[in-house]
C-alpha positions as CSV (number, residue, x, y, z in Angstrom):
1,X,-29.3,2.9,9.3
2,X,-28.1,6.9,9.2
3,X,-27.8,7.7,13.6
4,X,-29.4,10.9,14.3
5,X,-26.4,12.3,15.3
6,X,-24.4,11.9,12.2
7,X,-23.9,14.8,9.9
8,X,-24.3,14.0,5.9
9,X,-24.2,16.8,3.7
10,X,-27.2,17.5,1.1
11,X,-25.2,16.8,-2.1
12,X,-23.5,13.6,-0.8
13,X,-24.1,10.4,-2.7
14,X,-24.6,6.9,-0.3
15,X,-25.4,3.8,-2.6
16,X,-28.2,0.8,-0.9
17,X,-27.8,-0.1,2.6
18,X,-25.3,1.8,3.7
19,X,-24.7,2.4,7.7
20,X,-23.6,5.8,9.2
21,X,-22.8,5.7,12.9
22,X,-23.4,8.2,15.7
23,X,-21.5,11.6,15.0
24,X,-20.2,10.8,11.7
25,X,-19.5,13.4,9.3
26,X,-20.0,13.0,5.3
27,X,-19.3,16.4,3.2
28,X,-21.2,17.2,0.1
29,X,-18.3,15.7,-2.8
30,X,-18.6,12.3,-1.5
31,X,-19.6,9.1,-3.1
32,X,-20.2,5.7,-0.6
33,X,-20.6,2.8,-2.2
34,X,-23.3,-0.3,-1.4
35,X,-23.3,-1.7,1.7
36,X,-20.7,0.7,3.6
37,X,-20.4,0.6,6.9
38,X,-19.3,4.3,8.3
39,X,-18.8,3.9,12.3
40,X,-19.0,6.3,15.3
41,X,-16.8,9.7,14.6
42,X,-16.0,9.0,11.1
43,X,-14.9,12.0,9.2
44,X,-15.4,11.3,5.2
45,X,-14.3,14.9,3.6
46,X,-14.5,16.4,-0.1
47,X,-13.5,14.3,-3.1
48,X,-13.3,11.2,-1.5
49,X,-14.9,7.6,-3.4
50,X,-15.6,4.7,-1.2
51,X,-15.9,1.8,-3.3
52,X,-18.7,-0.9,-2.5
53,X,-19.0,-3.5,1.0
54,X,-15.9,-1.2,2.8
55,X,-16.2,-1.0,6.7
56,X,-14.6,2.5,7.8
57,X,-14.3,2.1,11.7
58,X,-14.1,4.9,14.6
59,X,-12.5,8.1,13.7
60,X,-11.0,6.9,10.7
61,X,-10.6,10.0,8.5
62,X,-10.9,9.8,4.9
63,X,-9.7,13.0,2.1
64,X,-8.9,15.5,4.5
65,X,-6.4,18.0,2.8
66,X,-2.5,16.9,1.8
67,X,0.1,17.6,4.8
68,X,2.3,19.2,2.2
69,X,3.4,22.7,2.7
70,X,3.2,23.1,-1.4
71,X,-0.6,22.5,-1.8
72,X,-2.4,25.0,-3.1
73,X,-6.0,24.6,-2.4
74,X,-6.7,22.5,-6.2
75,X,-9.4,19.7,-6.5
76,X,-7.2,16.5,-6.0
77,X,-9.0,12.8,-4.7
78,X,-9.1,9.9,-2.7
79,X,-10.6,6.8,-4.3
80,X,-10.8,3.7,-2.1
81,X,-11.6,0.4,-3.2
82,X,-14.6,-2.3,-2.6
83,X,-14.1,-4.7,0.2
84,X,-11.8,-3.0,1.9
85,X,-11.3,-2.9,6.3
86,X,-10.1,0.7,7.3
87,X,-9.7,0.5,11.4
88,X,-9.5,3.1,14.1
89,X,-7.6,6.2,13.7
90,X,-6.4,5.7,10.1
91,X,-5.6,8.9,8.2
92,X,-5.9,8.7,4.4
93,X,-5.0,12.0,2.5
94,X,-6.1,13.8,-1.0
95,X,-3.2,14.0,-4.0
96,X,-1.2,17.1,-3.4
97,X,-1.5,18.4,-7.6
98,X,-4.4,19.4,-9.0
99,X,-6.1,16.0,-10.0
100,X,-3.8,13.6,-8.3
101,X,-5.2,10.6,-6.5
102,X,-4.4,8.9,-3.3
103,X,-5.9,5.6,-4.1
104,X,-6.3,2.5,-2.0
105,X,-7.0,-0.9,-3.9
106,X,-9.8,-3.6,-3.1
107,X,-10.0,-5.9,-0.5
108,X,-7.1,-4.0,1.7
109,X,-7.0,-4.6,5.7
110,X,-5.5,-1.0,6.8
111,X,-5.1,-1.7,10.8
112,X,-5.2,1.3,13.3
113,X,-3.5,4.5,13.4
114,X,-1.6,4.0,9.8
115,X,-1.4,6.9,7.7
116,X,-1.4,7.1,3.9
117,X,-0.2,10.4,2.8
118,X,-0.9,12.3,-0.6
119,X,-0.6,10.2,-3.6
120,X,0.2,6.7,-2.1
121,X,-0.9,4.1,-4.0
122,X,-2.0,0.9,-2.9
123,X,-2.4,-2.4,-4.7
124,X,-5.3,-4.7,-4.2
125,X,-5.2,-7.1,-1.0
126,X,-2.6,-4.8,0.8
127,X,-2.3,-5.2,4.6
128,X,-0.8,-2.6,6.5
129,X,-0.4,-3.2,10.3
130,X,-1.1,-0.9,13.2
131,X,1.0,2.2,13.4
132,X,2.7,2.1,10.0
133,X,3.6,5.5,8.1
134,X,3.3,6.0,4.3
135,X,4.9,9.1,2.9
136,X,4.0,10.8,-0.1
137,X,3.8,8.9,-3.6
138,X,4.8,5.8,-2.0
139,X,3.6,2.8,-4.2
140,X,2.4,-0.4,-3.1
141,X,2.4,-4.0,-5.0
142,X,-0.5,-6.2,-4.1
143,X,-0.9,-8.7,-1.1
144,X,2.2,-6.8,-0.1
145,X,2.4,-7.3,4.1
146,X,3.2,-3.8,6.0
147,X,3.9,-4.6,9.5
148,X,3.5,-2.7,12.6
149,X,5.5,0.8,12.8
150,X,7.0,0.4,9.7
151,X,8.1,4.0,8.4
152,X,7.9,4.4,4.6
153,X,10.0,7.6,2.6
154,X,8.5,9.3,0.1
155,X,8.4,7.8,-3.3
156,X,9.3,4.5,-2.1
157,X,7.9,1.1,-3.8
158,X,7.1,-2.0,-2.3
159,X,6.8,-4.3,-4.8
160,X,4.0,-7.2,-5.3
161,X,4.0,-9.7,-2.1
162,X,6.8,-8.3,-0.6
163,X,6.6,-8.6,2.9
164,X,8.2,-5.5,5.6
165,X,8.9,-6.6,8.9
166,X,7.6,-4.8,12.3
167,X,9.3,-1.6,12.8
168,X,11.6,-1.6,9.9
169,X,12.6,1.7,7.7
170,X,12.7,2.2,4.3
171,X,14.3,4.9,1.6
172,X,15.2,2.8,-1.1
173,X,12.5,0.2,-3.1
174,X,12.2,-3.5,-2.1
175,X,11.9,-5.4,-5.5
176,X,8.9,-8.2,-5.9
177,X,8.7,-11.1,-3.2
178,X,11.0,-10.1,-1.2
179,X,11.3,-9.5,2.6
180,X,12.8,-6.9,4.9
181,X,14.1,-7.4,8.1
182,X,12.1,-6.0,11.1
183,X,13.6,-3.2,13.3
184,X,16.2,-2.5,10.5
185,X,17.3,0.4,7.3
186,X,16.9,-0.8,4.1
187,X,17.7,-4.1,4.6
188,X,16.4,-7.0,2.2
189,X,17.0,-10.5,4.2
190,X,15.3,-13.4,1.1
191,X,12.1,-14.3,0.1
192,X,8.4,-14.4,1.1
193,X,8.2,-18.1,0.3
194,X,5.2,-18.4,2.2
195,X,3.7,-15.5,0.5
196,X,4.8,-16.9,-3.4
197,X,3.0,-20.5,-2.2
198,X,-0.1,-18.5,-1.0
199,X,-0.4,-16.7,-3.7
200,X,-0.4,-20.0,-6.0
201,X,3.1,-19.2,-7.8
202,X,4.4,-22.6,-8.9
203,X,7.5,-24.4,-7.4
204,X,9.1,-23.6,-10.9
205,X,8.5,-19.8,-10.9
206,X,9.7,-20.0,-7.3
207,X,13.0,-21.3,-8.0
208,X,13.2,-19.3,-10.8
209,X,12.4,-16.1,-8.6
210,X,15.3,-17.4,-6.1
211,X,17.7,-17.8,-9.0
212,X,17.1,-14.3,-10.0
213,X,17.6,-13.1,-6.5
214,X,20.8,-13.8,-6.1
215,X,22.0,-13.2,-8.9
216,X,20.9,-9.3,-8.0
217,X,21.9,-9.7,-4.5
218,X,25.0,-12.4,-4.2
219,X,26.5,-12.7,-7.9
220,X,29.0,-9.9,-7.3
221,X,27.6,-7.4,-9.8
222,X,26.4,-4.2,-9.8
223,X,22.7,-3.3,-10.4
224,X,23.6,-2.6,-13.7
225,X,25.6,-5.5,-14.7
226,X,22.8,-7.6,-12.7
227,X,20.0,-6.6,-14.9
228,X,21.9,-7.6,-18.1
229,X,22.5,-11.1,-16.7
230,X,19.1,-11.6,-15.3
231,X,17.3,-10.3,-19.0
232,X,20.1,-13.3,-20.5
233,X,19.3,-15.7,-18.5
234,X,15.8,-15.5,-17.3
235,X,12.3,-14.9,-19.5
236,X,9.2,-16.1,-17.2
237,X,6.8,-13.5,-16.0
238,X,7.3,-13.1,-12.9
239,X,11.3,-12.9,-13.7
240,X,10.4,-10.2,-16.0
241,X,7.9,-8.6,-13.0
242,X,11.6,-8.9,-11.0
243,X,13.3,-7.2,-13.7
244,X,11.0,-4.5,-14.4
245,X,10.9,-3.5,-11.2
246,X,14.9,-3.3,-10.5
247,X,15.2,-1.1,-13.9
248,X,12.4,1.3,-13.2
249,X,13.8,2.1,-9.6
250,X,14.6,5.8,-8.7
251,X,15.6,5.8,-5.4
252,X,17.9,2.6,-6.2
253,X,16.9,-0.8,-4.4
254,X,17.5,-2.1,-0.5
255,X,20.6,-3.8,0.3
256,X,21.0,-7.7,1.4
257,X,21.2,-9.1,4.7
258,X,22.0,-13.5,3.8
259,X,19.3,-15.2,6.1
260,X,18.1,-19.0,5.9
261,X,14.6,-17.3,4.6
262,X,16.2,-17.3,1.4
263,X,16.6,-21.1,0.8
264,X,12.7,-21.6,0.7
């Protein structure tokens, strides 16, 4: 199951029936978990942890070193979890301070040629499309959809099952359930209905969810002002997941587009 041709270091650690393809390289601070499949040209580099049953396709490349001009050489990881899909191309890069993580969550479909820079963080059940660009520290909720060419700033979130339309661009952080626009900047347009019934949240959370959104986006107030209104008037969890989120934003929050997407 190991092709002649691949090169595994000595002091790497592969679990049970793990497959390493032709020309493959493993370095020696490595740990692959059960039933991996590594394929053709692979490049898996120091302080990198593949969880168990992922499938790493050709010339993915997995903890190679930060593409920030302030690292300094220091141990820093990649941990990636079990199930997941990583396709051709994809770049996944080690935490840029000394014992920082870039960490990718289970069961996560990472299409060709995206890139996950230092210290992104991904939730489980992620899908990020082909082409996509994650900048450093950028955080990311779970079943969140990442569509094609999407370009992420640095320290950007993406909150849980938001979903990002193809090509759009984003500097500020797109609160829970929400969806973005494709081929636009910063631009919220409603909700991922579809997503929220997927994911089992209940027609009363829902409305709940869509009361809560426009009261951020289309009561008139400001984020501040919104906030206090919303913690008044609304006390579910995932109203308090919407709330959380808004307050602990940084880089403040996407602005609103109306669209009929918001009615569902």
């Amino acid at each position: 199951m190991i092709h002649k041709t691949a090169v595994i270091d000595e002091n790497a650690e592969l679990g049970r029936d793990v497959t390493v393809g032709p020309f493959a390289y493993i370095a020696g601070k490595v740990k692959i978990g059960d039933g991996c499949v590594i394929g053709p040209h692979v490049s898996v580099l120091d302080y990198t942890s593949i969880d168990r049953n992922c499938m790493i396709h050709s010339g993915a490349v997995i903890g190679d070193l930060p593409q920030d001009t302030g690292f300094k050489g220091v141990e820093s990881y990649v941990n990636v979890g079990a199930d997941c899909v990583i396709r051709e191309g994809v770049t996944i890069h080690r935490g840029s301070k000394e014992g920082t993580v870039t960490e990718i969550g289970h069961n996560c479909f990472l299409m060709a040629f995206s890139h996950f820079a230092h210290n992104v963080k991904l939730g489980n059940n992620v899908i990020v499309a082909n082409g996509a660009l994650l900048a450093g520290y950028v955080e990311v909720g779970d079943k969140a959809f990442i569509s094609g060419n999407v370009g992420i700033h640095q320290f950007v979130r993406i909150g849980r099952l938001v979903m990002l339309g193809g090509g759009a661009g984003l500097s500020k952080d797109v609160p829970p359930f929400c969806t973005v626009r494709p081929i636009s900047f910063n631009t919220v347009v409603g909700l991922n209905v579809v997503g929220m019934r997927r994911a089992g949240i209940s027609p009363e959370d829902r409305t709940e969810i869509k009361r809560a959104y426009k009261t951020l986006y289309h009561s008139g107030l400001n984020v501040t002002q919104a906030v206090r209104e919303l913690k008044s008037l609304f006390h579910s969890e995932v109203a308090l997941e919407f709330i959380d989120f808004i307050e602990r934003s940084k880089r403040g929050l996407c602005g609103c587009q109306s669209d009929q997407n918001e009615e569902g």
